[in-house]
PLY file of the C-alpha trace (Angstrom):
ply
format ascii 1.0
element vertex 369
property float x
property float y
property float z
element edge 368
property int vertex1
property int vertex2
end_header
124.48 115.52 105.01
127.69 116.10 104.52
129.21 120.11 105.30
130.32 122.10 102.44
131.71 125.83 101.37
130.34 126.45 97.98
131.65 129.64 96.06
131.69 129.64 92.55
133.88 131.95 91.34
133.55 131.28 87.45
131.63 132.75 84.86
130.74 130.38 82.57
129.46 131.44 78.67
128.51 128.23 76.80
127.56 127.54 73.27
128.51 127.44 69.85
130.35 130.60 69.05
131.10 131.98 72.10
134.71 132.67 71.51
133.79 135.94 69.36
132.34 137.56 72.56
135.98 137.34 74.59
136.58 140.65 73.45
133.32 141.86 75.45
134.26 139.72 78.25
137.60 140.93 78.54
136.38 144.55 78.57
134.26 143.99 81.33
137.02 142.58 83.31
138.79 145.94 82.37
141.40 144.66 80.29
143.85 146.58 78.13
146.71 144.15 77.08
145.99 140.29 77.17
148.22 137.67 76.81
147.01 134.76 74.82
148.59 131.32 75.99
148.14 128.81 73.35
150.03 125.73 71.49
150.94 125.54 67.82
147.93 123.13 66.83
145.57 125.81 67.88
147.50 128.58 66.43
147.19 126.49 62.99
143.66 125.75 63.92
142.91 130.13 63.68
141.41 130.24 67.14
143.93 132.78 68.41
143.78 134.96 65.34
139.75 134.80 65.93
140.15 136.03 69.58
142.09 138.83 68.32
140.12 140.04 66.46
137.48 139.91 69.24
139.47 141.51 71.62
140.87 144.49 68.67
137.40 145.02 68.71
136.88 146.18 72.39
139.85 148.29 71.91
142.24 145.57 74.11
145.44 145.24 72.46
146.24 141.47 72.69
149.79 138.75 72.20
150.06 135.40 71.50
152.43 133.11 73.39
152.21 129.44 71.39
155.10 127.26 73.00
152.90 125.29 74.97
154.15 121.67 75.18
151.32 118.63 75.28
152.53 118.70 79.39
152.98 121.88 81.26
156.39 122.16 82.69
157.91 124.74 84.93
160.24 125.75 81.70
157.30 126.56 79.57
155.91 128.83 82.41
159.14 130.87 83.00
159.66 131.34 79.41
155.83 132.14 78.68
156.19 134.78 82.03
158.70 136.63 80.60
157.03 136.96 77.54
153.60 138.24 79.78
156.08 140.58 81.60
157.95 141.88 78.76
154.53 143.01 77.57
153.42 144.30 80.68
149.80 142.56 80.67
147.17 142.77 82.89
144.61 139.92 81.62
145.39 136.05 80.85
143.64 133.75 77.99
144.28 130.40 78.44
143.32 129.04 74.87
143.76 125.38 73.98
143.55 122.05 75.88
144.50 121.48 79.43
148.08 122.15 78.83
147.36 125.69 77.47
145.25 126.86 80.19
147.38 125.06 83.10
150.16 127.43 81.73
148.20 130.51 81.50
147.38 129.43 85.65
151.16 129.13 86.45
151.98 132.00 84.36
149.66 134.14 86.43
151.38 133.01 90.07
155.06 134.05 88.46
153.77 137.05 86.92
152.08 138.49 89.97
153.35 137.02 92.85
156.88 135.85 91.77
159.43 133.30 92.37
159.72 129.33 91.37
156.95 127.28 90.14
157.30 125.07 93.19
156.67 127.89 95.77
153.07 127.24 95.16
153.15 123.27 95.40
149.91 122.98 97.13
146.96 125.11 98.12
146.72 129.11 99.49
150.41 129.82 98.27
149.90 132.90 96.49
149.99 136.04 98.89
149.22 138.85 96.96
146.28 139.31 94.17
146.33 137.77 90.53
145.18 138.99 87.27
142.26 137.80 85.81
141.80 134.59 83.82
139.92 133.52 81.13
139.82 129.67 80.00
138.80 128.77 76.44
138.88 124.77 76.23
139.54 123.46 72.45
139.08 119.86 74.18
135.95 118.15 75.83
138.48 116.53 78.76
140.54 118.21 81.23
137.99 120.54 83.00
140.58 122.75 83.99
138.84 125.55 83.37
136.64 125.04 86.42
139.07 124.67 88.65
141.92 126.64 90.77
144.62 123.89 90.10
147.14 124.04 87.65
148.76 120.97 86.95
152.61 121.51 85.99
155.17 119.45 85.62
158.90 120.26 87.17
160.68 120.04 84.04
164.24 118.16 85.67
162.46 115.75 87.48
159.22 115.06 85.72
157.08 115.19 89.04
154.06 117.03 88.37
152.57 119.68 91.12
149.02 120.31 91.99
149.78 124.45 92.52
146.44 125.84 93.59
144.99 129.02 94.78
141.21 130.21 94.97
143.12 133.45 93.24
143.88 130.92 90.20
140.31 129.87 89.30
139.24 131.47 86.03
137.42 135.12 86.21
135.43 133.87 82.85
135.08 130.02 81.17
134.09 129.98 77.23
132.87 126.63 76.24
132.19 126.83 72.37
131.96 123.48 70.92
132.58 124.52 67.65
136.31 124.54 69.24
136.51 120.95 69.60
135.31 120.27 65.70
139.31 120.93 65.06
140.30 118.16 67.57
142.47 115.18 65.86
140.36 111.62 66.88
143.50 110.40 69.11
143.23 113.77 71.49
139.30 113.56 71.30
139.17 109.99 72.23
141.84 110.31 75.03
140.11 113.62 76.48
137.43 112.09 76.53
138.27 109.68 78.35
139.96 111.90 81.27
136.66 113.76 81.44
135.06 109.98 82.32
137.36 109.48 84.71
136.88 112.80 86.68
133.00 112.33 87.01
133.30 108.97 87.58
136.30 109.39 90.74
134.76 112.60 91.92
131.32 110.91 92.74
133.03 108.35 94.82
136.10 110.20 96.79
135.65 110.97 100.89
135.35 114.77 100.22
132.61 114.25 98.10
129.70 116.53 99.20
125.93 117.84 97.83
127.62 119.78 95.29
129.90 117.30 93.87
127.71 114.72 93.66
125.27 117.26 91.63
127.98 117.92 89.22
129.51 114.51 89.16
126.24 113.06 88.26
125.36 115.92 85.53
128.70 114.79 84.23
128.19 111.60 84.28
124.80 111.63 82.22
126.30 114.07 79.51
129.52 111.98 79.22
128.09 108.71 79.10
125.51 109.52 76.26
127.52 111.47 73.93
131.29 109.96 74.15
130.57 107.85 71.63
128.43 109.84 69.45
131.54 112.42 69.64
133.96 109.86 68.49
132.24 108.09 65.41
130.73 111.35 64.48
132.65 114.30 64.70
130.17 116.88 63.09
128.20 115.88 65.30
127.33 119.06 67.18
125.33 118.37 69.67
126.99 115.85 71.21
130.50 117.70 71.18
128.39 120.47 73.08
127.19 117.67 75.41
131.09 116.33 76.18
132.06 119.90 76.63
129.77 120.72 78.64
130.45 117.21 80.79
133.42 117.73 81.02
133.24 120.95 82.50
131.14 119.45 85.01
133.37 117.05 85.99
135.88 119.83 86.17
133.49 121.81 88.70
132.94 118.37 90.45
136.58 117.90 90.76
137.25 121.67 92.55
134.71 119.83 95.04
135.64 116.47 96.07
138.99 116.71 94.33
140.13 112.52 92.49
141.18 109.25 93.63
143.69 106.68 93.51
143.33 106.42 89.35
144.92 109.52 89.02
147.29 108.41 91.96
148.55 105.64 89.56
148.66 107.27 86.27
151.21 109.77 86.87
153.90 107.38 87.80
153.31 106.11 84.77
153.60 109.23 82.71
156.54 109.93 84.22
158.42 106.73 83.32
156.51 105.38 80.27
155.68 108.84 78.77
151.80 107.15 78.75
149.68 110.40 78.21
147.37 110.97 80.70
144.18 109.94 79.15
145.29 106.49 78.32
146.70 106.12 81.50
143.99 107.29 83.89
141.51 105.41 81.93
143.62 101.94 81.90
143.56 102.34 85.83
140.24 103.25 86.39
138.41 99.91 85.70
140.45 98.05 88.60
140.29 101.34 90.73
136.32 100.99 90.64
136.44 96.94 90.95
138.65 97.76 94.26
136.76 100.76 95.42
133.54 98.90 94.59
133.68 97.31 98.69
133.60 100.35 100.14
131.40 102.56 97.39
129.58 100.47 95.78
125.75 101.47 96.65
127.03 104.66 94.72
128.10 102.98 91.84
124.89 101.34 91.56
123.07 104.55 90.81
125.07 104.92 88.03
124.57 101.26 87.21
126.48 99.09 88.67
130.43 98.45 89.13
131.15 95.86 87.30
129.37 98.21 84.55
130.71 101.03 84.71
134.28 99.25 84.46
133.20 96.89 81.20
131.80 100.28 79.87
134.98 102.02 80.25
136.81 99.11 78.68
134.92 98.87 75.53
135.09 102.96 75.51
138.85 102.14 75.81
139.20 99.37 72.70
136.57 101.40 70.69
138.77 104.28 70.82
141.74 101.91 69.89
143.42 102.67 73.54
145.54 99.85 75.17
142.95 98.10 77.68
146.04 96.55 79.94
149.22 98.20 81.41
151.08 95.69 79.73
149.99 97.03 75.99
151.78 100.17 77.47
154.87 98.55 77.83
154.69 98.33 81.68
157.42 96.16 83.01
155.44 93.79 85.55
158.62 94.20 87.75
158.31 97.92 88.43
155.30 97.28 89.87
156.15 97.85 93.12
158.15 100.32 92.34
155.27 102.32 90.76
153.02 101.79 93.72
155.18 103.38 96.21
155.27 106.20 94.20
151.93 106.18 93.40
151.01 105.94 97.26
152.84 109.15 97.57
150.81 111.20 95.47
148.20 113.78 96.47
144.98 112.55 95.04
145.56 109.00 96.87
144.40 110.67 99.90
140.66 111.34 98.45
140.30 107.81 97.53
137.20 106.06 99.37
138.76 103.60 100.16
141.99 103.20 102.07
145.26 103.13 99.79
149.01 102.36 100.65
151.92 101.13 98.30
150.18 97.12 99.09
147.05 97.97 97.63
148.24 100.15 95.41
150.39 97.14 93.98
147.28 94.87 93.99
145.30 97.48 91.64
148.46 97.95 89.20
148.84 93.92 89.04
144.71 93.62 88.23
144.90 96.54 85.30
147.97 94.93 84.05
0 1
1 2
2 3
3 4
4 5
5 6
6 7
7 8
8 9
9 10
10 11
11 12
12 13
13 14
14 15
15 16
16 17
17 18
18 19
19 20
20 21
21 22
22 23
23 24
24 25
25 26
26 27
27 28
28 29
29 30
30 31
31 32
32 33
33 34
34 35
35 36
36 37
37 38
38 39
39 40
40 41
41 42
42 43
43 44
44 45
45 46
46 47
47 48
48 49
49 50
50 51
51 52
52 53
53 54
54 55
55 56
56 57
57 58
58 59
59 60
60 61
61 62
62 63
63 64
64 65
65 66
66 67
67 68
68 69
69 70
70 71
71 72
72 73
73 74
74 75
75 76
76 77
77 78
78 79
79 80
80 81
81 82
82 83
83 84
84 85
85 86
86 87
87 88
88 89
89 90
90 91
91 92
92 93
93 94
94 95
95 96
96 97
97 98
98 99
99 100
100 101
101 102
102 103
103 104
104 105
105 106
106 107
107 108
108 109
109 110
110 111
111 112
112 113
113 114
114 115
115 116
116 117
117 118
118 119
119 120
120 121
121 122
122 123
123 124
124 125
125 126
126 127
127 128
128 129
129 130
130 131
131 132
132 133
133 134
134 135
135 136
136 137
137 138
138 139
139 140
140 141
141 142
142 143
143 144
144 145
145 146
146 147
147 148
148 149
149 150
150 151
151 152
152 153
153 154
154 155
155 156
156 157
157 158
158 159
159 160
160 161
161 162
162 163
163 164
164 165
165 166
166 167
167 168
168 169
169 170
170 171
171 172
172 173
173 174
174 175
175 176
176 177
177 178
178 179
179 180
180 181
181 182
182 183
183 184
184 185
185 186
186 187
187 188
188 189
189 190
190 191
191 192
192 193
193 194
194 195
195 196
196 197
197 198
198 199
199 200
200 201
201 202
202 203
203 204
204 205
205 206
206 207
207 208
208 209
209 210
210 211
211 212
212 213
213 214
214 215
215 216
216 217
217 218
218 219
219 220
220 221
221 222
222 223
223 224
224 225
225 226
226 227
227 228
228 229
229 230
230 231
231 232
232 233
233 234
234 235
235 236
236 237
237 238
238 239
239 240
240 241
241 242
242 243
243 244
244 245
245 246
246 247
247 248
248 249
249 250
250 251
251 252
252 253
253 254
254 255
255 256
256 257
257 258
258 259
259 260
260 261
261 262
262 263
263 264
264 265
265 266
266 267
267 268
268 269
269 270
270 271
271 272
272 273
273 274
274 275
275 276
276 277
277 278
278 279
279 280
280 281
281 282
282 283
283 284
284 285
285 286
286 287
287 288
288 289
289 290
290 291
291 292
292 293
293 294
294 295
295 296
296 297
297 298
298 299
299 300
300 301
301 302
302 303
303 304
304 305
305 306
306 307
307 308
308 309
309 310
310 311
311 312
312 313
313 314
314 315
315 316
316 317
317 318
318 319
319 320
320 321
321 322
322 323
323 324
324 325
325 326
326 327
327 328
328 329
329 330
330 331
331 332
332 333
333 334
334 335
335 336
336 337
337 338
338 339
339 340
340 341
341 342
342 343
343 344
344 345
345 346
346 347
347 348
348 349
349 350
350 351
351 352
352 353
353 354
354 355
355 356
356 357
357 358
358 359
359 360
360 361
361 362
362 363
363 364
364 365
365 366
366 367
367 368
C-alpha cells in the first residue's frame, strides 16, 4: 500500500446551525479580537452580523472586513492585512465562499509573518507561527476549508499561487448548511461542480494514498447523489448538508493527493477568458478522464465507469445551463497551443496519473473544445 503522513489538523463542527457556536469556538481558541473576512453578498446575506453576535457573546470583540472580490488577489490581501493590523487581532474568520476564506489564509501569512504575497508561492514558506483560523463555507464547492492552500491570484499578472503552509490549515471548520440556502443557482451550480471535480481528480492523481481514496470516495457518493437534488430543490436540506459535507471531503481528499491536469487547464483559461473556475474545471474534466482513463481506468470503474463518469458530468454541466465545449466559452481554437504550454507549466499538472506535457495537453484542450 501506498506510504502516507496523516495529521489532521482541523476541527470540524457540522450541521445546521452551527455558525451560532463560533463564539464558543473562538473562546476556546483564546480569542479576544477576530477579524471577520467576508464579501458583500454575505454581508447582505446577515451571516457576519450573526457571528457577531456569537462571538459578543463570549466576550470577543469582533470586525468585519467585506472587500473580498469573487478571485483572491494579492491587492485584496494587503488591503484586508492592514485592516487585521490596524485592529491588532489575534484570531481569523474566513466567512463566505472560497474567495473569502483563501483571503482570510493569505491575510494570516502577511499579518504574522510579513512581506509579499509571493514569498510564500509554494509549500513550508512561513517561518514563524500563525494565528488561528476558522473557515465558515457559505458554498458546497471549494473545500478550502480543509486544506492549508490558499489560492491567490497576483493581481498585475493574473497568475494565481498555490501559497501553502501546514501553519495555514484552519484551527476550526463550521459547515452549516443552512449557509448555502442563501446561495444564488449560478454560484450553487458552478460550486458544485468544482466540488465534483476535486473528488473525482483526487481519487485518480499519483499521490493518491489510503486516506485520499477514503475521502475521495466519501465525496464522491455524497456529491453524486445530492448535486442534483441541491440544484432543482434548493430547500432541500438534506441534500445541501450532503454537498457540504462532500465537498468538504473532497477538500480533505485534495490536502492528500493534491489535483490533476483539469485544474492544470482551467486556470489558463481564467486568466485570459475570465471563465470562472467552476465552469472551467468542469468543461475540462470530461476529456481529462477520457485521457486519463488508459492509465486509471480500473479506478474509474469503481465509481462506474469512464465513459460514465464523463457523460454524467456533461449532463450535470447542460442541466445546470453551463457551456459543455470550450468553444461556448469563447475559446479561440488558435490559442490552443498557446494555452497548453501554459497549462503544462502549472503545479497541479504534476499530480496527474498520467503523464502531461504542452502535446498532450493540446490534445485534451482540442477534445473539450
Amino acid at each position: 500500500m501506498t506510504p502516507f503522513d496523516f495529521q489532521p489538523r482541523t476541527r470540524v463542527v457540522f450541521g445546521p446551525g452551527s455558525l451560532d457556536r463560533i463564539g464558543g469556538l473562538a473562546a476556546e481558541l483564546g480569542a479576544r479580537r477576530a477579524l471577520i473576512v467576508s464579501d458583500p453578498g454575505i454581508v447582505r446575506a446577515g451571516y457576519p452580523v450573526r457571528a457577531q453576535q456569537s462571538l459578543d457573546a463570549a466576550g470577543v470583540t469582533s470586525f468585519v472586513y467585506h472587500e473580498v472580490g469573487e478571485n483572491p488577489t494579492t491587492a485584496h490581501v494587503d488591503l484586508a492585512t492592514i485592516y487585521a493590523r490596524e485592529r491588532e487581532v489575534d484570531l481569523l474568520i474566513g466567512l463566505g465562499g472560497g474567495s473569502s476564506m483563501d483571503c482570510a489564509k493569505g491575510v494570516n501569512f502577511l499579518y504574522t509573518n510579513g512581506g509579499v504575497m509571493s514569498d510564500y508561492w509554494g509549500v513550508g514558506k512561513a517561518a514563524k507561527p500563525m494565528l488561528p483560523l476558522i473557515a465558515v463555507p457559505t458554498t458546497a464547492g471549494t473545500g478550502s476549508e480543509a486544506q492549508s492552500f490558499a489560492l491567490i491570484s497576483d493581481a498585475r499578472t493574473h497568475r494565481k499561487m498555490a501559497c501553502g503552509d501546514p501553519k495555514a490549515a484552519p484551527a476550526v471548520a463550521i459547515l452549516d448548511s443552512d449557509l448555502t440556502a442563501s446561495q444564488p443557482p449560478a454560484v450553487a451550480a458552478l460550486t458544485a461542480i468544482d466540488a465534483v471535480t476535486h473528488a473525482l481528480e483526487t481519487w485518480v492523481t499519483n499521490k493518491r494514498n489510503p486516506v485520499s481514496e477514503a475521502f475521495s470516495r466519501e465525496a464522491w457518493r455524497l456529491i453524486s447523489r445530492n448535486l442534483q437534488p441541491s440544484l432543482d430543490d434548493p430547500s432541500n436540506g438534506e441534500a445541501r448538508a450532503g454537498m457540504l459535507l462532500g465537498a468538504h471531503f473532497a477538500g480533505a481528499a485534495i490536502e492528500n493527493s493534491m489535483l490533476g491536469a483539469a485544474h492544470s487547464c482551467a486556470n489558463p483559461l481564467t486568466m485570459h477568458y475570465d471563465v470562472v473556475h467552476g465552469a472551467a474545471v468542469g468543461a475540462m474534466m470530461p476529456a481529462i478522464i477520457r485521457f486519463n482513463a488508459e492509465a486509471v481506468g480500473s479506478l474509474y470503474d469503481e465509481l462506474g465507469g469512464a465513459e460514465s463518469l464523463a457523460s454524467t458530468i456533461e449532463g450535470w454541466l447542460a442541466h445546470a445551463g453551463l457551456p459543455v465545449r470550450l468553444r461556448d466559452h469563447g475559446v479561440e481554437e488558435a490559442k490552443i497551443p498557446a494555452l497548453a504550454q501554459e497549462a503544462a507549466a502549472q503545479w497541479t499538472a504534476q499530480f496527474n496519473p498520467r503523464e502531461v506535457g504542452p502535446a498532450q495537453l493540446e490534445e485534451i484542450y482540442r477534445c473539450a473544445y
